[in-house]
Phi, psi and omega in degrees: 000141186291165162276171213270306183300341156315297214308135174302167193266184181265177203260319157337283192324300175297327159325274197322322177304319193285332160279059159052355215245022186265127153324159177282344215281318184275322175294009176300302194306314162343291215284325175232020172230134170287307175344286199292308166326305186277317155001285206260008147299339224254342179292298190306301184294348160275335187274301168323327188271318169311327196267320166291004155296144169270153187285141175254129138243118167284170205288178184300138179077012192282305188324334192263310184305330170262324171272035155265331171267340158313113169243154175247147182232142198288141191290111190300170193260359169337278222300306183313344188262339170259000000 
C-alpha cells in the first residue's frame, strides 16, 4: 500500500486546499509534489475567478410568474377503465 503523503491529492482534495480546508497531514504532500501543486493553484484561481462573477439574484415575483406557465396535465383515467 502506498503511504498516504505519496499518494496524489484527489481531486476532493485539491477542492478543500483551494478553499483553505485540506487537513495538514495531506497538505505535507503540496509542498513536494508539483503535480498536485499546480492543480490546485489552477482549482484556487478557478474558485477566484467564481467569486468575481456578479451575483445573479431575481427580480421579486420571477418563481410565481414561471410557475404560472407550468401546466401539469391531469393523469387520464386509463388505469381506473381497467
Amino acid at each position: 500500500m502506498t503511504e498516504p503523503l505519496l499518494q496524489h491529492l484527489t481531486p476532493d482534495e485539491l477542492e478543500l486546499w483551494a478553499q483553505g480546508l485540506l487537513p495538514a497531514a495531506r497538505d505535507i504532500h503540496l509542498a513536494q509534489c508539483a503535480e498536485c501543486r499546480a492543480l490546485g493553484e489552477r482549482e484556487r484561481k478557478l474558485f477566484r475567478e467564481l467569486a468575481r462573477l456578479p451575483r445573479f439574484a431575481p427580480e421579486f415575483g420571477f418563481v410565481e410568474r414561471v410557475m404560472g406557465r407550468v401546466r401539469i396535465p391531469s393523469p387520464s383515467n386509463e388505469f381506473e377503465n381497467r
